[in-house]
KEMARVEX-41888 format. One record per atom (N, C-alpha, C, O): residue number from 1; x, y negated, z negated. Coordinates in pm, 1 decimal, m for minus. Example, Ala and Ser with C-alpha at 12.3 -4.5 7.8 and 13.67 -1.06 7.14 Angstrom:
+-----+----------+----------+----------+
| num |       px |       py |       pz |
+-----+----------+----------+----------+
|   1 |   1319.0 |    569.0 |   m780.0 |
|   1 |   1230.0 |    450.0 |   m780.0 |
|   1 |   1320.0 |    330.0 |   m780.0 |
|   1 |   1423.6 |    331.9 |   m846.5 |
|   2 |   1285.0 |    225.0 |   m708.0 |
|   2 |   1367.0 |    106.0 |   m714.0 |
|   2 |   1290.0 |     m3.0 |   m787.0 |
|   2 |   1340.9 |   m113.8 |   m803.9 |
+-----+----------+----------+----------+
END
This chain:
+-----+----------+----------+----------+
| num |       px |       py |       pz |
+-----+----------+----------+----------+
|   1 |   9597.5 |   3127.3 |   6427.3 |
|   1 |   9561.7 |   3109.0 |   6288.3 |
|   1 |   9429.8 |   3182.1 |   6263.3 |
|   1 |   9338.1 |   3173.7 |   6345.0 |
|   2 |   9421.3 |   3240.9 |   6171.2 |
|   2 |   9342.3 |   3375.6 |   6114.3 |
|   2 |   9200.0 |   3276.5 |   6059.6 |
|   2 |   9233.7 |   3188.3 |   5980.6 |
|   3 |   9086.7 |   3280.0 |   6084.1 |
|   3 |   8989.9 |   3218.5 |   6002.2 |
|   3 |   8985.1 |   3301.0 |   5865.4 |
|   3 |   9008.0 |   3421.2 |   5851.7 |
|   4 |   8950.1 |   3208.3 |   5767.9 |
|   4 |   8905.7 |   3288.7 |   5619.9 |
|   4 |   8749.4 |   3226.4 |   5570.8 |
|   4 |   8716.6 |   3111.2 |   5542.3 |
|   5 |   8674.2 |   3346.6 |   5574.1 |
|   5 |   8537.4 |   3295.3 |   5560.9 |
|   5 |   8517.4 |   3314.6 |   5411.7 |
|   5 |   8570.2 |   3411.4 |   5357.1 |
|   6 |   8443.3 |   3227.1 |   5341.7 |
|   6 |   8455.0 |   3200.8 |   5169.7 |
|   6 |   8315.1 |   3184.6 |   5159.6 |
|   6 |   8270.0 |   3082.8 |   5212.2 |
|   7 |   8179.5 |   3316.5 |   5064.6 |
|   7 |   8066.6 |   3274.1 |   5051.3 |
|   7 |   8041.5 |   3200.3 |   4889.9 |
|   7 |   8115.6 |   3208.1 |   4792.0 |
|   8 |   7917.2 |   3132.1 |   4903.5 |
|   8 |   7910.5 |   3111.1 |   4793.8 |
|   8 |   7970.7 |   3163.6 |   4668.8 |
|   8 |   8059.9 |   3109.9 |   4603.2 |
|   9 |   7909.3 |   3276.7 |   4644.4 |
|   9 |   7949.6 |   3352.7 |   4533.0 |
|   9 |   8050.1 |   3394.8 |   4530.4 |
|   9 |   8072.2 |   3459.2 |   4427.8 |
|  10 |   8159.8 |   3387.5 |   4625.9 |
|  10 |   8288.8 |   3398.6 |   4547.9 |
|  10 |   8371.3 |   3331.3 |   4549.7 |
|  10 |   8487.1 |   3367.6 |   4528.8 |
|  11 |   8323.4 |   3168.1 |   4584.7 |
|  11 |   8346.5 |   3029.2 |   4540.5 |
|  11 |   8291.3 |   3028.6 |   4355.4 |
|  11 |   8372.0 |   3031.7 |   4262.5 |
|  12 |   8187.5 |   3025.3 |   4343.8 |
|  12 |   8129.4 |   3021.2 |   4201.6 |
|  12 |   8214.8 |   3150.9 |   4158.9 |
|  12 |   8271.1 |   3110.6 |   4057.1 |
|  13 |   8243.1 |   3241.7 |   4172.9 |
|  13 |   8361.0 |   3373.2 |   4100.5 |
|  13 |   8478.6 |   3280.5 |   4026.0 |
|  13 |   8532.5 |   3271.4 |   3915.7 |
|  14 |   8483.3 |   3217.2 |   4159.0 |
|  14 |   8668.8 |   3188.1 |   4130.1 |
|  14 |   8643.5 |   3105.7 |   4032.5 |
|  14 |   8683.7 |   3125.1 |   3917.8 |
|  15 |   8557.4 |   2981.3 |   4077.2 |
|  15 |   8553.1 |   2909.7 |   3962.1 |
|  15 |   8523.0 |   2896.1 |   3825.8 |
|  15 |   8557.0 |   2814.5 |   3740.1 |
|  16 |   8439.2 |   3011.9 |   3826.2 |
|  16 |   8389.0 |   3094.4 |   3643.4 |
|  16 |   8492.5 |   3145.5 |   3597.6 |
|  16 |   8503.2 |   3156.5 |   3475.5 |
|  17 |   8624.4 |   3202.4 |   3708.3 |
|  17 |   8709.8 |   3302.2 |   3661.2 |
|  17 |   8832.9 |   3148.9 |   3604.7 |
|  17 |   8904.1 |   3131.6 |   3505.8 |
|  18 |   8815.1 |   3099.8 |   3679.0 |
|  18 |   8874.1 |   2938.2 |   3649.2 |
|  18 |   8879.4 |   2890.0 |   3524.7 |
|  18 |   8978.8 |   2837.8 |   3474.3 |
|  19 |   8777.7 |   2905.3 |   3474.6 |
|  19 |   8706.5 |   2850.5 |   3393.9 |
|  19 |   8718.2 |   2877.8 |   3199.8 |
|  19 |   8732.9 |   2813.8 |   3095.7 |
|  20 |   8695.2 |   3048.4 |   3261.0 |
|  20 |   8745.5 |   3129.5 |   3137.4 |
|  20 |   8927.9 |   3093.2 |   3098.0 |
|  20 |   8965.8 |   3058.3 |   2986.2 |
|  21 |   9025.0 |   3113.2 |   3226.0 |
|  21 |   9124.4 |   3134.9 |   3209.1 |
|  21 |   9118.7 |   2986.8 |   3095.3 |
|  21 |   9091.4 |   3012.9 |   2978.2 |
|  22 |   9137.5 |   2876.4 |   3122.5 |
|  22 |   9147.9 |   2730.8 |   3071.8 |
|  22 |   9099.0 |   2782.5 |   2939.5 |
|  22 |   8983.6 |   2817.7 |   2915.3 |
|  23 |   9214.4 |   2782.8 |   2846.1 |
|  23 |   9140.2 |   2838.4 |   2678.6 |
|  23 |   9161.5 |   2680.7 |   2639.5 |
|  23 |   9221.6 |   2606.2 |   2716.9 |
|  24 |   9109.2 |   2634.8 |   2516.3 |
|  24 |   9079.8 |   2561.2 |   2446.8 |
|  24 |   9177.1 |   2459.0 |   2462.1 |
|  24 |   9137.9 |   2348.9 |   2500.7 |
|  25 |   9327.3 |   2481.6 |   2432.3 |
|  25 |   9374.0 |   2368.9 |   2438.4 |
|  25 |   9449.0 |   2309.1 |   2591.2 |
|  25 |   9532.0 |   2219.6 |   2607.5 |
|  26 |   9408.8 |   2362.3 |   2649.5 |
|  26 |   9400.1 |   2327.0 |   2798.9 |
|  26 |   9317.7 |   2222.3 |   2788.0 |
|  26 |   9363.6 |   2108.3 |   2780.9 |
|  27 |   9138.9 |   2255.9 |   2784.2 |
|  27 |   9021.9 |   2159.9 |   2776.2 |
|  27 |   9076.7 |   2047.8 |   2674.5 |
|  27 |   9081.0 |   1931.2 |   2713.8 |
|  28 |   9116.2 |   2079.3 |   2552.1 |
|  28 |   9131.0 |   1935.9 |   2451.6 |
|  28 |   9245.8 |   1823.2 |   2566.0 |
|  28 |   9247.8 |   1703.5 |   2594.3 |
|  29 |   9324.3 |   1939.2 |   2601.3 |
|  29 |   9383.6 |   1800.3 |   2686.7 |
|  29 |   9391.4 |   1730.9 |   2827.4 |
|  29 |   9481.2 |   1655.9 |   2865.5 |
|  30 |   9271.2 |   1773.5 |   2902.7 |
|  30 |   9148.5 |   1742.7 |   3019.4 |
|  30 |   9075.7 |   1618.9 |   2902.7 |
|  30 |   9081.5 |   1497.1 |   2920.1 |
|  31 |   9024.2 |   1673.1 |   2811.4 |
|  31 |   8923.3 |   1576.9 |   2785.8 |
|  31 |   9002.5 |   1454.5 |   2711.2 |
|  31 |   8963.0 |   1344.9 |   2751.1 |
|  32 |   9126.7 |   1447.0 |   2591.4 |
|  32 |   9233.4 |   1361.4 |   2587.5 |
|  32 |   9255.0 |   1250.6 |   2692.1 |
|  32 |   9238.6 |   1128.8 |   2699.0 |
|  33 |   9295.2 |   1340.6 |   2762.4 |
|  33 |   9334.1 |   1273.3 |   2916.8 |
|  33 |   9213.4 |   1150.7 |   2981.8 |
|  33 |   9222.9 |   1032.9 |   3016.2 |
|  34 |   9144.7 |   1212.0 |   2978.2 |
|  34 |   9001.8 |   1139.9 |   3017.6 |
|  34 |   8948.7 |   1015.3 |   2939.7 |
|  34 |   8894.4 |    919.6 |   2994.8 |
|  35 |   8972.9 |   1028.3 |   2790.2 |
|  35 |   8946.2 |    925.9 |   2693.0 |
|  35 |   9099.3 |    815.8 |   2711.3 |
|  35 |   9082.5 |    695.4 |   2730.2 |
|  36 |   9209.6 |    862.1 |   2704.8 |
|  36 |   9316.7 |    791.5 |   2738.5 |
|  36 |   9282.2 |    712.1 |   2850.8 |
|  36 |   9290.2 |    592.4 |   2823.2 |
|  37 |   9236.4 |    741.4 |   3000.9 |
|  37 |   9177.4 |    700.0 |   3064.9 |
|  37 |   9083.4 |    598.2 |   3064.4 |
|  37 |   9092.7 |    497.3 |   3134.4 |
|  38 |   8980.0 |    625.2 |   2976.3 |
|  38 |   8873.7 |    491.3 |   2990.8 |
|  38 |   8934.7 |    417.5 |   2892.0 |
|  38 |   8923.9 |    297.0 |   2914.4 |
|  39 |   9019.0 |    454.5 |   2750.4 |
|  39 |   9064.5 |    331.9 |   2671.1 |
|  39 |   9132.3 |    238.8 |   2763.7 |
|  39 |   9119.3 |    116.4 |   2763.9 |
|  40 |   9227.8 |    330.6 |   2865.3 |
|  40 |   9297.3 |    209.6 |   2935.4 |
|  40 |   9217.3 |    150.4 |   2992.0 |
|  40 |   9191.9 |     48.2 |   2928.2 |
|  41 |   9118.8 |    163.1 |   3145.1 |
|  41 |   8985.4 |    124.4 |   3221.6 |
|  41 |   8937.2 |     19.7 |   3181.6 |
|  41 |   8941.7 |    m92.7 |   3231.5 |
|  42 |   8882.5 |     61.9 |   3074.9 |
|  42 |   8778.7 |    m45.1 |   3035.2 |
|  42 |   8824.3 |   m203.9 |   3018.5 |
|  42 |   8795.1 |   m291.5 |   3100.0 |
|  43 |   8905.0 |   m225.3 |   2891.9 |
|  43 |   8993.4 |   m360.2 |   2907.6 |
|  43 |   9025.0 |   m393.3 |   3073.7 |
|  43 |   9022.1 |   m505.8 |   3123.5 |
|  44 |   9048.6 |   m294.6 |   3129.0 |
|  44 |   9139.7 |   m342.7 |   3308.0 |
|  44 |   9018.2 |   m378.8 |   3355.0 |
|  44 |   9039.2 |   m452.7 |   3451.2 |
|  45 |   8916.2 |   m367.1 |   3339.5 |
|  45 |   8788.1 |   m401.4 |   3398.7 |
|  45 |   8726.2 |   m523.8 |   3354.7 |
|  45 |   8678.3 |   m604.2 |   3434.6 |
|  46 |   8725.7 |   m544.5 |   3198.5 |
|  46 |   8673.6 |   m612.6 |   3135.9 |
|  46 |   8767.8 |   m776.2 |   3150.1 |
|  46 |   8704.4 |   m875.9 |   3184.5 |
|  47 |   8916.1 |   m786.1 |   3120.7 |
|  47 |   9002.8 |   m837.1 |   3203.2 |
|  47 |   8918.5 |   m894.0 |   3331.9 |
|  47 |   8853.8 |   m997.3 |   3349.2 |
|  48 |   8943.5 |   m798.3 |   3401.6 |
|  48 |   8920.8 |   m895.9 |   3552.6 |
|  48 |   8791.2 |   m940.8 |   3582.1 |
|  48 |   8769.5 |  m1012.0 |   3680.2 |
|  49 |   8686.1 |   m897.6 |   3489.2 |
|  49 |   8574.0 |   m967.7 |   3509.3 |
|  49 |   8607.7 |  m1106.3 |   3453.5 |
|  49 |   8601.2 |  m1201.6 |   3531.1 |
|  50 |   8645.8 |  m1127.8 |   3315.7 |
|  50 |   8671.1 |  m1275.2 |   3265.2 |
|  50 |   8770.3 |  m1359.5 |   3359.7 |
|  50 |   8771.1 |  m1476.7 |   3397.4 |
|  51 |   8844.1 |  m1261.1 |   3379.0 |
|  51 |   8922.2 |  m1410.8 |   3567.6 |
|  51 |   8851.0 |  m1399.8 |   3654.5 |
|  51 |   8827.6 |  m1518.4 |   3677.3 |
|  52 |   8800.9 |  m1350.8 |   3717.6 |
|  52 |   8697.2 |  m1407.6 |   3790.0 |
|  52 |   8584.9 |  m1485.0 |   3723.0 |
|  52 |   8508.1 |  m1555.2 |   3788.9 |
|  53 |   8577.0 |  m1472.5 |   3603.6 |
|  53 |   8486.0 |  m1570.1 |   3577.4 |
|  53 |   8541.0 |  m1714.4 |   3537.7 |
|  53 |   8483.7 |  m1823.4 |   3539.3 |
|  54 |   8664.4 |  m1681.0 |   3503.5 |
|  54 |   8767.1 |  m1836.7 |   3428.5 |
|  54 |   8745.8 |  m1880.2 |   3608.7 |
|  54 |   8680.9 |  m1982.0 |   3633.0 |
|  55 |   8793.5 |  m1811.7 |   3706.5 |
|  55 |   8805.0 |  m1901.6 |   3821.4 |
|  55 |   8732.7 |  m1901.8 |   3913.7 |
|  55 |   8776.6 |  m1888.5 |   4028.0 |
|  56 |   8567.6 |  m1921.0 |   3879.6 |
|  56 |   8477.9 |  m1980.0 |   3918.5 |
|  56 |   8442.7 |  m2088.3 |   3956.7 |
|  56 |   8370.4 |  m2112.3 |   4053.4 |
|  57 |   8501.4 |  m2177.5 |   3868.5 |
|  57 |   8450.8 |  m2332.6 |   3848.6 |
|  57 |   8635.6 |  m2402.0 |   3949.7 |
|  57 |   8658.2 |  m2521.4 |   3969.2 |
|  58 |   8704.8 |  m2318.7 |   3980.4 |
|  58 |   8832.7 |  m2403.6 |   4049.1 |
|  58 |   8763.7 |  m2396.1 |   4157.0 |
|  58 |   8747.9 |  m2508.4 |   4204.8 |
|  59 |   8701.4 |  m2290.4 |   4234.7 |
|  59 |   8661.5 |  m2262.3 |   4308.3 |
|  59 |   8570.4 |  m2403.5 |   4410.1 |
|  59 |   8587.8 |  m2435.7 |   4527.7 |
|  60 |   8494.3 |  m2448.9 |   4327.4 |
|  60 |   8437.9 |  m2579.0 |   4335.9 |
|  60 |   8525.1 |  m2692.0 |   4306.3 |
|  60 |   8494.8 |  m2806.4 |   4340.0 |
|  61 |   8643.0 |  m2660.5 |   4238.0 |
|  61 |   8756.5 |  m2760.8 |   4241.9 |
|  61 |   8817.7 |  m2821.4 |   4339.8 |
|  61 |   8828.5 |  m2941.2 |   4366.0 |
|  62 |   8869.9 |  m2695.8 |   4409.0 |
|  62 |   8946.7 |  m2672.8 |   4564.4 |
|  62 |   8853.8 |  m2696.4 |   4648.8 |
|  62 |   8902.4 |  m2732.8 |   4755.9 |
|  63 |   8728.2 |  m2691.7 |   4649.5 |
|  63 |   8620.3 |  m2718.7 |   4753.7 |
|  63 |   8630.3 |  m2895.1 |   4760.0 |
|  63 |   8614.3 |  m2965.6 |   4859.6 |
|  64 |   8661.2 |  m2937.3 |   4622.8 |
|  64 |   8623.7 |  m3082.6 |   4619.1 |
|  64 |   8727.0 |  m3119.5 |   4684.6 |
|  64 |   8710.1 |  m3185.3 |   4787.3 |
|  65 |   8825.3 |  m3094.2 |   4651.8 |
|  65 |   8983.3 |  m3145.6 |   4672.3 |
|  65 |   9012.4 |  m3151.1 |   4837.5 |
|  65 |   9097.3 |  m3216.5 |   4898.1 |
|  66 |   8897.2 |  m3045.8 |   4894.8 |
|  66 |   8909.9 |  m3017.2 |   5026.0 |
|  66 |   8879.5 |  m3087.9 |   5125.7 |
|  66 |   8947.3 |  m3114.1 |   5225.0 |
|  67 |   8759.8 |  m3123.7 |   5094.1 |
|  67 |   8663.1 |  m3250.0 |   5078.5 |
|  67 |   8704.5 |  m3403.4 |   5078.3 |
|  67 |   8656.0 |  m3480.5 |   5161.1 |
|  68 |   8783.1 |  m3439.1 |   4995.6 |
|  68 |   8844.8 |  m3539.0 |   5033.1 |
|  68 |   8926.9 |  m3607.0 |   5153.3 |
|  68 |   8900.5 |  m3703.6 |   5224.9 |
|  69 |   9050.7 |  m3508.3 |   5147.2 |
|  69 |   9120.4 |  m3488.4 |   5232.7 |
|  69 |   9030.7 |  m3540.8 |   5383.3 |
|  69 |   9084.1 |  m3530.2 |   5493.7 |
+-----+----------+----------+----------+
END
């Protein structure tokens, strides 16, 4: 297997050349994509913080219950 040596600058080439190619509505729908993304995220996050917080206090429930026993 052949090594392929890659310098900086024509890492940063490719990726400027990258960059240009991606015209406009390429980017609108990278960045779409991305907002679709956190609309979903956020609730999925926000969600599981409030159950973990609803089941905080069982937590000390099941401790009691344990306790007895």
């Amino acid at each position: 297997m052949d090594k392929v040596y890659v310098t900086k600058d024509e890492l940063t080439k490719t990726f400027a050349t990258q960059r240009e190619k991606a015209g406009p509505f390429l980017s609108v729908l990278i960045v779409l994509g991305l907002c679709v993304s956190l609309i979903w995220a956020i609730p999925l996050v926000v969600f599981w913080m409030v159950y973990f917080i609803f089941c905080i206090p069982f937590v000390f429930v099941d401790r009691l219950f344990k306790r007895r026993k």
